[in-house]
N, C-alpha and C positions, 0 to 999 in steps of 0.2 A: 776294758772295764775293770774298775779295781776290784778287789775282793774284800767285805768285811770283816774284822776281827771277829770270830766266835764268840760273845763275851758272856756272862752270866746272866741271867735275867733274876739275878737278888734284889737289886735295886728297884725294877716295875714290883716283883710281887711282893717284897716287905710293904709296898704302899697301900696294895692290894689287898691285903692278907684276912679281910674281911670279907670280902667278896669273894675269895676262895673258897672259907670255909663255907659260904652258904651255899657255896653250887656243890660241896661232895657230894655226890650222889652213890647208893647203893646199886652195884652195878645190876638189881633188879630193876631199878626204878628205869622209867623212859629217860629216851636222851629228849633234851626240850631244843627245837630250835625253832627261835625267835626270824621269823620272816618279817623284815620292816622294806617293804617295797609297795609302790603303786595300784592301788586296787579299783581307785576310780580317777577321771579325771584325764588327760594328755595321755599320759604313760601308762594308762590300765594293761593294754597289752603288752607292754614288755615287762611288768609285773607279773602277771598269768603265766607268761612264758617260762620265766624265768622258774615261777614253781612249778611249774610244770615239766622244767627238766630236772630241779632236785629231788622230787618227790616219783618220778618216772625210773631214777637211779637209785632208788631206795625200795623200790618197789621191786624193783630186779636183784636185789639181795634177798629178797622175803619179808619186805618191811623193816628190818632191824638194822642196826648199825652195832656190831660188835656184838650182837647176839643180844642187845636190847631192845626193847619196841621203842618208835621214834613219836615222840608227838610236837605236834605244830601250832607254833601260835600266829597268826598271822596277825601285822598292825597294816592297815596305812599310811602308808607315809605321806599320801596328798600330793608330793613332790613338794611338801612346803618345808625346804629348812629353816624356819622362826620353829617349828612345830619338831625339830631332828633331837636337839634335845632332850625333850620332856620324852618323845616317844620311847628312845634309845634308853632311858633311865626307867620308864616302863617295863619294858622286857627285859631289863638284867633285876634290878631291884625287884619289881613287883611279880613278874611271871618265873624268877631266877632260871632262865633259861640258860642252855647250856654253851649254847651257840648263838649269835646273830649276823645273818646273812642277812645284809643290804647296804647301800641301796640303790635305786636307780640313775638318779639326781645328781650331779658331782656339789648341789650347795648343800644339799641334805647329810651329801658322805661328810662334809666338814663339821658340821655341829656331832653326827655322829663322832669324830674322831677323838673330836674333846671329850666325850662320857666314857669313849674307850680308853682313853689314856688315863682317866681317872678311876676307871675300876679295873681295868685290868680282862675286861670281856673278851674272850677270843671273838673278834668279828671277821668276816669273810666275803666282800665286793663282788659281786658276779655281775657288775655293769660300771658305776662310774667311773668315770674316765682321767679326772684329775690327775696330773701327774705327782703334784704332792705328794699324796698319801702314802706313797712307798716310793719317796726320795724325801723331803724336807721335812714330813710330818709323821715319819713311818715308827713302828712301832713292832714290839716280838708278837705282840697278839693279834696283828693289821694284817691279814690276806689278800692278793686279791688274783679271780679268776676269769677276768675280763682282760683288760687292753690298758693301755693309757691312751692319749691323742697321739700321742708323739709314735707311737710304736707302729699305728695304722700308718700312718701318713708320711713318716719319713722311707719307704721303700718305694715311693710312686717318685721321690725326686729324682733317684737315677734312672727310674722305668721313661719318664719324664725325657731326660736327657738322651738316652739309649733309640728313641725314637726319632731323636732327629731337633727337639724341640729346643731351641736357645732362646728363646725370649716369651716369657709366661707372665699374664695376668691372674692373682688370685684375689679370692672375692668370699669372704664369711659376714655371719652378725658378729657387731662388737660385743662381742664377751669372751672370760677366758678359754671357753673351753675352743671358741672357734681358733683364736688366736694360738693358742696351744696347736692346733693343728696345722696350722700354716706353718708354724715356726720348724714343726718338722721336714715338713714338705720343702719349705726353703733351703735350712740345712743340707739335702744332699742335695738338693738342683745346682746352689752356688759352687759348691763345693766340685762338680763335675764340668763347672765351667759357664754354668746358663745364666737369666739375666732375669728377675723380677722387675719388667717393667712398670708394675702399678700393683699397689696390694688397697682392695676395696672392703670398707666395714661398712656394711648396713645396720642400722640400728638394730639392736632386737627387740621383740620379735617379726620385725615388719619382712612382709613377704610380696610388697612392690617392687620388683625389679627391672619395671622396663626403661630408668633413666641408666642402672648401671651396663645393661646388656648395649643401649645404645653408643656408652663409656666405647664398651667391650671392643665392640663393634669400629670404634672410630680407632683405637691404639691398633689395630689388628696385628695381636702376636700370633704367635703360632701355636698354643693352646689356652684354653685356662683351665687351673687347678680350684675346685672349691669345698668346704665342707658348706653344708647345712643337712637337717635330720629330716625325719617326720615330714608334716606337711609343708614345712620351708624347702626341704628336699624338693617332694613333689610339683611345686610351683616354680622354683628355680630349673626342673630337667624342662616340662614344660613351656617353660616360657625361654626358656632357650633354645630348642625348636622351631617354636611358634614364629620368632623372630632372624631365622633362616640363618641362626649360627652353626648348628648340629653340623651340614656337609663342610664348612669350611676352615673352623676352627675345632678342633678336637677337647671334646670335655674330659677332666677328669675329676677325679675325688677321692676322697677317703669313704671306703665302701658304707657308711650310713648315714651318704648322699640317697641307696637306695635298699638299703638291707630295709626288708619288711614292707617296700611299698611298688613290688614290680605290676604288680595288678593295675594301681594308681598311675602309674606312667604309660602302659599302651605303649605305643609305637614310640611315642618320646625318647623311651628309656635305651631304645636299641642303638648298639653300639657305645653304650657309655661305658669308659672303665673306670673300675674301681681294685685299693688295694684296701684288704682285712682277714683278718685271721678264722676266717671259716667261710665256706660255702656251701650250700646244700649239696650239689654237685660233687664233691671233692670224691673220688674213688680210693676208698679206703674202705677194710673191710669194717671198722669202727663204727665210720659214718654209716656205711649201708644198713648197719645193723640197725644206729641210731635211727635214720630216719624210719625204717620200719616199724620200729616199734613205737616211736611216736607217735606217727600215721596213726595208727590200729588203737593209741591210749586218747590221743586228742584230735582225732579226724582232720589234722591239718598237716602241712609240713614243717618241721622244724627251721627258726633259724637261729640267728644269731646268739638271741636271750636265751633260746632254750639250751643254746649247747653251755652256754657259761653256769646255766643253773644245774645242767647235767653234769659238768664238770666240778662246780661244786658237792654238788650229792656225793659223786664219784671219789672225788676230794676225802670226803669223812669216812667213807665205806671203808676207803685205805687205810685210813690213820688208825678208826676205828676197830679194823681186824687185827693189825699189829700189836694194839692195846687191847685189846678181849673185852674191852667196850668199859675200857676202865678209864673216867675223864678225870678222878680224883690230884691226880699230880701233871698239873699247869705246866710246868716247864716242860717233863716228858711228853705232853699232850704236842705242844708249840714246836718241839724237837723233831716228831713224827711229822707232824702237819709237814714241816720245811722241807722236807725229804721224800715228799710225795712224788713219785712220778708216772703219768698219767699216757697210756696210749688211747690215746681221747679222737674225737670224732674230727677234731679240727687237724691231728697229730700230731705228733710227740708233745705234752706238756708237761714243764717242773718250774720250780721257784728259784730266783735271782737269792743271794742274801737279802735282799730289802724284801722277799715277801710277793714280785712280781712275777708273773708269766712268763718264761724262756718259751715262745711260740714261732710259729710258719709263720709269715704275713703271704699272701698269693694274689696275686694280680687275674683280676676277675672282668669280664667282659659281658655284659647284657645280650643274649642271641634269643630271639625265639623266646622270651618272655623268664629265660632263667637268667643265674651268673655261671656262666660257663668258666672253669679256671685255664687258664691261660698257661701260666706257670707259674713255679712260686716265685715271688718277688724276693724275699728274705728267709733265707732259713735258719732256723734258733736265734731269732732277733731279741736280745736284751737290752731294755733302755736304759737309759742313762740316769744313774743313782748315788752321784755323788755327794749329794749332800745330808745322804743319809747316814745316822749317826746311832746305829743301834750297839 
């Protein structure tokens, strides 16, 4: 992994230098962070979640971030980026917010990216997945505290191969972010020696799959690898069940095939692995803690969304104590931020030069209705950021 030159961030903030001055704040004043995430619509729930883990780590400081009170502006984002834009110019211009953290969406992060390049906004991704954004489009003020595709997905190719498995069927919606995810997966399978014998796109967002299962079915490799999310998730585990592949051909995925929907799959789900950078499960005394105290703040369990948004929170609370909650000087703000290092609920996290997540990835298995971890697949996995240019 190369390493980037440290260089000066004079160039972003002389462009900036207006938007600087509007956000110094008096370090009485609140710190404002602009939440532009999902409030209704597909993704409401991983919207919720998500503040609900930054605002659960904020709340466990005593509400304040560097000794100042925090306030929130929530937008949503609709998941419509035509609408990322306008929104994203909303919250730094009109609410002058201090921070903006989102968004869910990886086409919403990209109109975001543009208003961020243009003003200079520290933003901070606690979900999309784009690998851009911190390789080809990355930026000093661009965070991010989630994943890429590549990062989940490329520790199941050797998990993949290490099983025994030489010849694999994968299967996503044609779009990038599934494609993204295959490409990883492919990467280390070929590389170990194995053999994609058919790679399948279904349209998006269509969630007919009994011509590709019967595909599946007639090639019969020795597993298939797939992403889908949400309810393509849950129609894809199912209906590969349903159609008597489950005992014969072994499924795998990038774990949100089922993060968030093990309720939804029933007996389908059991036995499917998955690899991703957290699981409820995970014993650690971080997580234990996490999940306790989320239980008792939002009467559910945490997952995925919540730890990224907790890891966010957790994110500022650090940078924020180092600085005594002083956000006036950007570059020092962006300095600290980099330098975070987080014994977080998913464990150990710190930032790449580009801005991304050094994380576990852990190979997780459906038993009994949880993800049970297995092992870790990858440890301090960094993805691949060359053509980031900061």
């Amino acid at each position: 992994m190369k390493t980037f030159k440290k260089t000066s961030l004079a160039t972003l903030l002389s462009a900036t230098a207006m938007f600087s001055a509007m956000n110094v704040a008096a370090n009485e004043d609140p710190v404002k962070l602009g939440l532009m995430l999902p409030y209704s619509g597909t993704y409401t729930a991983l919207g919720e979640a998500i503040t609900n883990g930054v605002k659960l780590a904020i709340e466990q400081e005593g509400g304040q971030l560097g000794g100042r009170d925090v306030e929130y502006v929530e937008l949503d984002s609709e998941a419509d980026p035509s609408k990322a834009p306008q929104n994203m110019s909303r919250l730094v211009n009109g609410d002058d917010v201090d921070f903006v953290i989102g968004p869910v969406h990886s086409g919403v992060a990209m109109g975001m990216l543009r208003v961020a390049k243009q003003t200079g906004a520290i933003t901070i991704i606690p979900n999309a997945g784009l690998g851009a954004a911190t390789n080809e489009l990355c930026m000093p003020n661009v965070f991010r505290t989630s994943f890429s595709m590549w990062q989940d997905s490329y520790p199941m190719g050797k998990v993949a191969y290490d099983q025994g498995h030489r010849k694999v069927v994968t299967i996503t919606w044609d779009y990038a972010g599934g494609k993204e995810d295959l490409t990883g997966f492919e990467e280390a399978f070929t590389a170990e020696g194995g053999e994609i014998i058919e790679q399948i796109l279904v349209p998006f967002p269509s969630t007919e799959f009994q011509s590709y299962l019967t595909q599946i079915a007639s090639l019969e490799p020795d597993a298939v690898y797939t992403f889908f999310a949400g309810g393509g998730g849950v129609s894809f585990v199912r209906d590969y069940a349903a159609a008597g592949l489950k005992e014969s051909i072994p499924l795998l995925g990038s774990g949100f095939l089922t993060e968030g929907n093990l309720t939804a799959l029933g007996d389908a789900g059991e036995g499917v692995m998955t690899t991703l950078h957290y699981a409820e499960t995970l014993e650690n005394d971080a997580n234990q803690s996490f999940v306790s105290a989320y239980e008792n703040a939002y009467g559910e369990i945490p997952d995925t969304y919540a730890v990224q948004g907790y890891d966010t929170g957790m994110m500022l609370v650090q940078a924020l104590s180092v600085l005594g909650g002083d956000t006036s000087n950007q570059e020092r703000l962006i300095e600290v931020l980099a330098n975070v290092h987080l014994a977080s609920p998913r464990g150990p996290l710190s930032f790449s030069d580009s801005h991304h997540p050094i994380q576990n990835v852990y190979l997780r298995e459906i038993r009994d209705g949880k993800h049970e971890v297995l092992r870790m697949a990858y440890e301090n996995l960094e993805v691949p950021d060359d053509a980031c240019q900061m």
